[in-house]
C-alpha positions in Angstrom: 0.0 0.0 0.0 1.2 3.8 -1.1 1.0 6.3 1.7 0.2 8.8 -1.1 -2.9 6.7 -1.9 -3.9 7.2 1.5 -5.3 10.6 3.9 -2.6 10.5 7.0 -2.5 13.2 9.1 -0.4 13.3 12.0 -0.1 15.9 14.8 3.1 16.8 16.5 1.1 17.0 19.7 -2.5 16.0 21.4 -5.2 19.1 22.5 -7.1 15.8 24.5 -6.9 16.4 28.2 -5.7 13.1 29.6 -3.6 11.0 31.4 -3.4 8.1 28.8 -0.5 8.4 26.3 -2.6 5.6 24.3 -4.9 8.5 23.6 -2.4 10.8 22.6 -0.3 8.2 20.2 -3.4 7.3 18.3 -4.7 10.4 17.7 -1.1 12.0 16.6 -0.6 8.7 14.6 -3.2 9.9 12.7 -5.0 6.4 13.5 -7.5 7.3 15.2 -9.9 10.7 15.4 -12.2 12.1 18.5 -15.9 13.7 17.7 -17.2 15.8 19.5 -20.3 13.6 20.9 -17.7 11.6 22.7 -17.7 9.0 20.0 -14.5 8.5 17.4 -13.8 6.8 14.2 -10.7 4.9 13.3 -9.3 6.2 9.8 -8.1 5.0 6.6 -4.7 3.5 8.2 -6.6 3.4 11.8 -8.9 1.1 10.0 -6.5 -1.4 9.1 -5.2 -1.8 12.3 -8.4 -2.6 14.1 -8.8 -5.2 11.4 -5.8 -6.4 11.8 -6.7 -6.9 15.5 -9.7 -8.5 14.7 -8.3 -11.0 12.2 -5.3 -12.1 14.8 -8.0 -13.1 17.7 -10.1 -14.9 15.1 -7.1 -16.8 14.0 -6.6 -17.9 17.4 -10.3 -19.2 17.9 -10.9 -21.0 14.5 -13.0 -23.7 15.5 -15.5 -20.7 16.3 -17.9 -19.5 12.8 -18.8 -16.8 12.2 -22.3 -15.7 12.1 -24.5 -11.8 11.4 -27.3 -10.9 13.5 -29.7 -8.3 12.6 -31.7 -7.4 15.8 -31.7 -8.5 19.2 -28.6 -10.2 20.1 -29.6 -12.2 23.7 -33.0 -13.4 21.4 -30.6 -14.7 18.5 -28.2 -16.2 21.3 -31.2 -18.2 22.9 -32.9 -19.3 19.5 -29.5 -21.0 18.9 -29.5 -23.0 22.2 -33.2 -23.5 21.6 -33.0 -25.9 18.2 -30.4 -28.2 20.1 -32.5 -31.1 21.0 -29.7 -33.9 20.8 -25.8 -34.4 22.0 -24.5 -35.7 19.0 -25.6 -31.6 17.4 -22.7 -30.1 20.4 -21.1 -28.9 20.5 -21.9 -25.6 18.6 -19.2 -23.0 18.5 -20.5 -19.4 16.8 -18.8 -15.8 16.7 -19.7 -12.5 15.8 -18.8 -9.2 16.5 -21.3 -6.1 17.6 -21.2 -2.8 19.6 -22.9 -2.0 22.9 -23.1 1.4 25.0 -20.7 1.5 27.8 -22.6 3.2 30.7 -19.4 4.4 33.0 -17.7 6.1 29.5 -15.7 9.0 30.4 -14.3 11.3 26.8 -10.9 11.3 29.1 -10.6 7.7 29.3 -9.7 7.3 25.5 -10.7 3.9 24.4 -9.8 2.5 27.9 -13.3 3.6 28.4 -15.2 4.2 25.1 -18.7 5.4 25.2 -19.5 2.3 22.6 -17.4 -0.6 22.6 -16.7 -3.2 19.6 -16.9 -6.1 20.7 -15.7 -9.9 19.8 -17.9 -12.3 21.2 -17.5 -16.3 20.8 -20.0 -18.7 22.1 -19.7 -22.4 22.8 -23.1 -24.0 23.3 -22.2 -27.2 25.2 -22.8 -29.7 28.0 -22.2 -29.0 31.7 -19.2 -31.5 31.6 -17.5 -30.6 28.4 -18.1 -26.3 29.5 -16.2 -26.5 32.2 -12.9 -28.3 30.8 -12.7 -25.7 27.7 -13.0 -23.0 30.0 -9.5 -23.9 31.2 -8.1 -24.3 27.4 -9.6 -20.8 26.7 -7.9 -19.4 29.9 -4.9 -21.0 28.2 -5.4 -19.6 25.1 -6.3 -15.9 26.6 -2.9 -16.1 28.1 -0.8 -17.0 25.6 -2.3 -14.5 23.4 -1.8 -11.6 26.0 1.8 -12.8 26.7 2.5 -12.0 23.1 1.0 -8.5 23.2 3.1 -7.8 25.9 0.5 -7.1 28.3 0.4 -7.1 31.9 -2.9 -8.2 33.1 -5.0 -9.3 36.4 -7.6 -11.9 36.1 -10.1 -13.2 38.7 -10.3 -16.7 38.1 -13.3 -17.8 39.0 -15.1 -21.4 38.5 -17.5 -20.0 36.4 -15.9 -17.2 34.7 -13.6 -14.6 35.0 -12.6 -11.1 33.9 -9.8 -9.5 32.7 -8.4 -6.7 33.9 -6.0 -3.9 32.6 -4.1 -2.0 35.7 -3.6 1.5 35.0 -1.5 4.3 37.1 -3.7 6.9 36.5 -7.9 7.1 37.6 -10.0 4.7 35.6 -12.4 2.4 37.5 -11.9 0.8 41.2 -11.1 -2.2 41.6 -10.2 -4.1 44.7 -7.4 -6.2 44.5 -5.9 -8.3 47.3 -2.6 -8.3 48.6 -2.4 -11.4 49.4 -3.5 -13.8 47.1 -4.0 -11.5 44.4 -8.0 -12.4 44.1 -9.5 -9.0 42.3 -12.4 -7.8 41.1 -14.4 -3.9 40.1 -15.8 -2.7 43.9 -19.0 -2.8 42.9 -18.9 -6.9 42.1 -16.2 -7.6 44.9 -17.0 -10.0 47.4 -15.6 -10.0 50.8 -15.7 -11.6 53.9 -18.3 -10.1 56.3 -17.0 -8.4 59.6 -18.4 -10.1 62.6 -18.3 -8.7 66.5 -16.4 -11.3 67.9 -16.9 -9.3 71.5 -17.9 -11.2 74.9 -20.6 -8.6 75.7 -23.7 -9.9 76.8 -27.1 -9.4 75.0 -29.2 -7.3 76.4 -33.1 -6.2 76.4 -34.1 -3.5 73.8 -34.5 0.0 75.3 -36.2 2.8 73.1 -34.3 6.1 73.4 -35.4 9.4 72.4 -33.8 11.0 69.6 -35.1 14.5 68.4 -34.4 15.4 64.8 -31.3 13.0 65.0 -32.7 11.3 61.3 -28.6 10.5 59.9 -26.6 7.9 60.5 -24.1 10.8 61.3 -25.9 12.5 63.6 -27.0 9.8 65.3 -23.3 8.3 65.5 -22.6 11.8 67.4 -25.6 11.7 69.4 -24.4 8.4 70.7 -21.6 8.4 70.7 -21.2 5.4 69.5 -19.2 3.5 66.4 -21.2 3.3 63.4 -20.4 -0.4 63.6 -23.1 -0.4 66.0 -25.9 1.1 63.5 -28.1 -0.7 61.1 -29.2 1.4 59.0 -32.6 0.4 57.4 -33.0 1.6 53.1 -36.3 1.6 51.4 -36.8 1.0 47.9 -38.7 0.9 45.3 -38.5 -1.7 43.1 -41.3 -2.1 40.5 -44.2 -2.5 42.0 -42.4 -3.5 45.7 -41.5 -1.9 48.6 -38.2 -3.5 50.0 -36.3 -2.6 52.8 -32.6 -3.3 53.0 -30.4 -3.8 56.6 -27.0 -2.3 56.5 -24.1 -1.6 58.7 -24.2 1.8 59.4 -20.8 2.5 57.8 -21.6 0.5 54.6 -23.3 1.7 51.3 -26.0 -0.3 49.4 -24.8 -2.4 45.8 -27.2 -1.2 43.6 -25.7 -4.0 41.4 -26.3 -6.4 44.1 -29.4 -6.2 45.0 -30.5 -5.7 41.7 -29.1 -9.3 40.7 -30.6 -10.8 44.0 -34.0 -9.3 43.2 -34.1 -10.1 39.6 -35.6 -6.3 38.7 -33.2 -4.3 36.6 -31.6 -1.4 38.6 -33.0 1.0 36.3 -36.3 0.2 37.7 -34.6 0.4 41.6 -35.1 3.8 43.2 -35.3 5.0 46.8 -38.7 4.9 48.1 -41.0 8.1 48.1 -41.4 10.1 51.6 -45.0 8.7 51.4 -43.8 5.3 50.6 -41.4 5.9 53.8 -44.5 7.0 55.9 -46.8 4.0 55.5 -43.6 1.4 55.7 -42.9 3.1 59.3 -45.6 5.1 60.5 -42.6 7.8 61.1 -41.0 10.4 59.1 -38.1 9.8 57.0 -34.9 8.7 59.0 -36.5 6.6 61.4 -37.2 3.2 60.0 -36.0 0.0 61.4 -36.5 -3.7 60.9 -39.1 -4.1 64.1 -42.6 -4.2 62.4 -41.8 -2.4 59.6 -44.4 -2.8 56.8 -42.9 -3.5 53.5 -43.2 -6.8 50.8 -40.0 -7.5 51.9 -37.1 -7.6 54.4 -33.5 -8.2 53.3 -30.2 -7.9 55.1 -26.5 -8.1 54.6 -25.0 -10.7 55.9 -23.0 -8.3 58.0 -26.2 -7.4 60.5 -26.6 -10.8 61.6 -23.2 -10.5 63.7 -24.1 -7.0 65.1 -24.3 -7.5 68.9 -26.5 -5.0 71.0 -27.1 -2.5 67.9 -29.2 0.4 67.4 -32.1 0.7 64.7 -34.9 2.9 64.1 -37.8 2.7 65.9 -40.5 3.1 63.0 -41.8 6.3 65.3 -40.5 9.9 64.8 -37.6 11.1 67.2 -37.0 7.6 68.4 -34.5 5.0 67.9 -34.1 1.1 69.7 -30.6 0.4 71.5 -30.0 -3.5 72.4 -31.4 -5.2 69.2 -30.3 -8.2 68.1 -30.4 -10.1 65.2 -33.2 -13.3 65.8 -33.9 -12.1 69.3 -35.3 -9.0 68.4 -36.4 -8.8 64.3 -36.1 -11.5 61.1 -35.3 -11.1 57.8 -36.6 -12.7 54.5 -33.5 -13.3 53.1 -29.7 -12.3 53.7 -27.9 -11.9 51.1 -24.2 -9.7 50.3 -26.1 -6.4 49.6 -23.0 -4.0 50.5 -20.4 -2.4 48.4 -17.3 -3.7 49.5 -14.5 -1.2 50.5 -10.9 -1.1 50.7 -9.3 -2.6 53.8 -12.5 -5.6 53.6 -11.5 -9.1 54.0 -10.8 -10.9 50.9 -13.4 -13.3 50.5 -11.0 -16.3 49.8 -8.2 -15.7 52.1 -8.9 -12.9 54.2 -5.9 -10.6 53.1 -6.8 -7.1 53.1 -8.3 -5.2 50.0 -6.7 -2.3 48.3 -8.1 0.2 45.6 -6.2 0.3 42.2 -7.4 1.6 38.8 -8.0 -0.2 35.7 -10.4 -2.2 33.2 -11.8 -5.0 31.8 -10.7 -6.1 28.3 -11.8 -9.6 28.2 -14.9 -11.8 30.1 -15.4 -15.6 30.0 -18.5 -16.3 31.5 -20.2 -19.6 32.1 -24.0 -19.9 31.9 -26.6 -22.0 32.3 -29.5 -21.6 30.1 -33.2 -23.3 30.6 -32.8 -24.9 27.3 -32.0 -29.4 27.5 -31.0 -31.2 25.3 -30.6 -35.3 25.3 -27.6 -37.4 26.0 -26.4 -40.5 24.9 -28.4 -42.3 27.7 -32.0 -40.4 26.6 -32.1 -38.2 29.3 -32.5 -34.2 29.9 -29.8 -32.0 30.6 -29.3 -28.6 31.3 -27.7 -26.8 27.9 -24.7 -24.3 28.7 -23.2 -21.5 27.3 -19.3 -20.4 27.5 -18.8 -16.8 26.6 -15.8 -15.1 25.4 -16.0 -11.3 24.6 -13.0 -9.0 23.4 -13.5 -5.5 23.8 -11.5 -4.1 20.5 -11.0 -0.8 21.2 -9.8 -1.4 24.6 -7.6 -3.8 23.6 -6.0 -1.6 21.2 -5.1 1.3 23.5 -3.9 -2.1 26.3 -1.6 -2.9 23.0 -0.5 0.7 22.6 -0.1 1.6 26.3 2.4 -1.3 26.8 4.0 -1.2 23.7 5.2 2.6 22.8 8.5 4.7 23.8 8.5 8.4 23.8 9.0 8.8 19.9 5.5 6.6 19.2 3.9 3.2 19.1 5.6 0.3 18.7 3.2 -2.6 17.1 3.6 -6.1 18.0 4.3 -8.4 14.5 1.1 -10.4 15.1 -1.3 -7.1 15.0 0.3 -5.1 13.0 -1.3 -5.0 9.3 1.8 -3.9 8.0 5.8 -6.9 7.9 7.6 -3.9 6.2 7.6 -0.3 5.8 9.5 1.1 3.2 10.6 5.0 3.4 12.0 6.9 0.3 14.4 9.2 1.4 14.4 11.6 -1.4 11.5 11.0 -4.1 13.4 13.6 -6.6 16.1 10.8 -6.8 15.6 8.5 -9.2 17.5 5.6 -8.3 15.9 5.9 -4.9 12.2 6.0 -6.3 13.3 3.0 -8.4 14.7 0.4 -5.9 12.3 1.5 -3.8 9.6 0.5 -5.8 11.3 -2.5 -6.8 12.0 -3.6 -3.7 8.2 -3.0 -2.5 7.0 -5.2 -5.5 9.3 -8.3 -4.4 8.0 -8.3 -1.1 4.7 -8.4 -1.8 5.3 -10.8 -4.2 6.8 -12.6 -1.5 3.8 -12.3 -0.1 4.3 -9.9 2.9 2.5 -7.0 3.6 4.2 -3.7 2.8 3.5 -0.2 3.0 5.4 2.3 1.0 6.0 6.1 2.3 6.5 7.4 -1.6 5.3 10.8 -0.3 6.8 14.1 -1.2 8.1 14.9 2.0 11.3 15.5 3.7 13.1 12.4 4.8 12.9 13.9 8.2 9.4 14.4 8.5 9.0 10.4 6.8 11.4 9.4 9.9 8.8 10.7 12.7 5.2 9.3 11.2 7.3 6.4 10.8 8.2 6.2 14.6 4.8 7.4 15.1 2.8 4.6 13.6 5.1 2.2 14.7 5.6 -0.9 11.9 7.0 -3.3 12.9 10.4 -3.5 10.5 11.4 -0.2 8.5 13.6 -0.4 5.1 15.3 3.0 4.5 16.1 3.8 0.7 18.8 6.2 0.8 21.5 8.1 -1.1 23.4 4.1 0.0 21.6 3.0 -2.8 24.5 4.4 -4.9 26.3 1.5 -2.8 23.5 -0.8 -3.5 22.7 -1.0 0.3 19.9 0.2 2.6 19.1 0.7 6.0 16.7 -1.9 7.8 15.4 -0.6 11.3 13.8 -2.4 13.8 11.1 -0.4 15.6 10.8 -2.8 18.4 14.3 -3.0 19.8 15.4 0.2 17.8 18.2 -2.0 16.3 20.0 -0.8 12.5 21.9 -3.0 10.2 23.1 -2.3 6.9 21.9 -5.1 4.0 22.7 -5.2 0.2 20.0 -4.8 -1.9 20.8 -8.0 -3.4 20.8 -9.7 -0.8 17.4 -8.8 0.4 15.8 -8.9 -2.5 17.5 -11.9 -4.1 17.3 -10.8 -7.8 20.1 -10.2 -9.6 
């Protein structure tokens, strides 16, 4: 490919405001431009690398075909797993590629955090037995592919799925890593061990205590002076046509994510109750509910409350709270549940190592799942169909690739993404004995069937060198006034190495 045949504009240096020098590279590469709706389109050259991309993981998973879906993806998914009726039809491995809004997109974030992302999704529609073993060959297979790339990564290997994450330095999203064992996951799906009052204090009776306008968890921690450890705070929702009430420790936030999951309503359709709402769960102004005949569809708690010894809720009557209560003794629960948002300095959930907040993002999820659709075995009986999910995020990937693959002149592409073997720069396009081996040598190699782009531009040598270092190909053949010598220059953008080679040599022609 000619560079003259194609629009490149490069930028000496990046207006975006941002930490990321992913951002930055691409968009002074010319490979990639910002709109200003937050979204971005990859140009002519920008193009070629994303497909590039997209061709490398798909050469990695070819067992999986590719298929188009026009509509609803989730409905095309489940009509798939719906015509299995028989084990000798799995398993059935399908892949396509599609886009989807990303609803914690922030412009600053680059493509760490795009406001849509592309996305590579493979599906293996399979048996229970058979799921779980390819799960480890595609952890394998992630792996290997990463190493590669040069990328540093976490990953929260779980049983039934697993995320991978992309560790930045500078704010992105939370994620709570442990110290320890190195278990990790985003805060607001990180599980951890709940705290539990291990004191020898005796249970008491309840005692009601007035409490004028004290309607905070703050205010009523100074009133008391007591730790918030010793609250339980009671939250009333709304969720669809329900009216839920949720126990937490008085330090602790609610998981809109968890609750949401546990309750099987979308959390678009969760909201904090009404001050009506509030009134006829309590029979008391807002501030003063608690679990002790409260009127709601249903009672949850974190798991958290049940080991709160001698604690103090609302009394469900204005200006009044309970001391003493205890979990049992004094009020039950319909179900308990992790309904918290973990925090940094929580218990790790596997090993009890403390929790720390670092930045990053996910690139890649494998997800196991369980449908409702069966299928028969060999014996004639049902069982349960199951899906194994692998998505790439593209674009996220790409700025991963460029982030841990650059130097302060530009990018530096790995070989296995990069659309490009060869770049070949003519120094001076006035010269022509430079014009001609260049061209000459660019037709061999593609003969030779490698991919080869040509900067036959009339520009200065100079200014060819930097959009070189820039882009970033992998292998660089300069076609200098050494040509009178029958030699050229052959850099290597990944390890900045130069050699001198005879023309001859490289192109073997006479």
């Amino acid at each position: 490919m000619k560079l003259s045949d194609i629009y490149l504009k490069t930028y000496k240096e990046c207006p975006l405001s941002t930490d990321f020098d992913s951002l930055k590279l691409l968009y002074r590469s010319g490979i990639l431009k910002y709109l200003e709706d937050g979204g971005y389109l990859y140009t002519i050259i920008g193009n070629l690398f994303f497909d590039k991309l997209k061709e490398f993981i798909k050469g990695e998973f070819k067992e999986f075909s590719n298929i188009s879906i026009s509509g609803n993806y989730e409905k095309a998914q489940n009509s798939l797993n719906n015509e299995i009726k028989s084990y000798k039809e799995l398993p059935l491995n399908i892949g396509y590629r599609y886009t989807q809004e990303n609803e914690y997109y922030k412009f600053k974030d680059g493509l760490l955090n795009p406001k849509i992302d592309n996305i590579i999704k493979f599906i293996k529609i399979s048996s229970s037995e058979d799921v779980y073993k390819e799960k480890q060959n595609i952890d394998h297979r992630i792996e290997s592919i990463l190493n590669s790339l040069n990328i540093n990564y976490l990953n929260n290997k779980e049983d039934n799925g697993n995320k991978y994450f992309y560790q930045t330095n500078y704010p992105l999203k939370d994620i709570l890593l442990c110290e320890n064992c190195g278990y990790n996951n985003y805060k607001h799906e990180a599980k951890t061990q709940s705290e539990k009052d291990l004191s020898t204090d005796e249970i008491k009776d309840i005692e009601y205590i007035y409490t004028p306008n004290v309607s905070s968890i703050e205010d009523l921690e100074s009133f008391l002076e007591i730790s918030p450890k010793k609250l339980i705070k009671t939250l009333i929702f709304k969720c669809e046509d329900k009216i839920v009430a949720v126990l937490l420790r008085g330090d602790r936030t609610i998981n809109i994510n968890s609750l949401s999951k546990f309750l099987k309503v979308p959390k678009e359709k969760i909201s904090m109750a009404s001050e009506e709402d509030v009134k006829a769960a309590t029979n008391a102004e807002v501030g003063f509910a608690g679990p002790i005949g409260i009127k709601v569809d249903n009672v949850l708690a974190d798991e958290e409350v049940l080991y709160i010894k001698n604690g103090v809720v609302g009394a469900n009557k204005t200006d009044y709270h309970i001391k003493n209560v205890n979990y049992n003794k004094d009020f039950k629960v319909d179900n308990v549940d992790n309904f918290k948002l973990s925090c940094e300095n929580d218990k790790c959930i596997k090993c009890e190592g403390k929790l720390k907040t670092v930045n990053g993002t996910n690139f890649i999820d494998v997800q196991i799942t369980p449908t409702d659709y069966t299928y028969l075995n060999s014996q004639g009986k049902e069982e349960k169909i199951y899906n194994l999910e692998i998505k790439f995020y593209i674009d996220r990937l790409i700025s991963i690739i460029v982030e841990e693959n650059k130097d302060e002149k530009g990018i530096k592409w790995p070989k296995t993404v990069s659309p490009f073997d060869y770049e070949i720069i003519i120094g001076n396009i006035k010269s022509e004995n430079e014009y001609k081996w260049g061209m000459n040598i660019y037709e061999i190699l593609k003969n030779k069937g490698y991919n080869v782009l040509i900067d036959d531009r009339k520009e200065r040598i100079g200014f060819k060198f930097k959009d070189c270092e820039l882009i970033g190909i992998p292998d660089v053949i300069v076609v200098g006034k050494d040509i009178e010598n029958e030699m050229v220059e052959i850099r290597s953008r990944i390890d900045d190495s130069n050699i001198k080679e005879n023309i001859r040599a490289l192109t073997s022609v006479e």
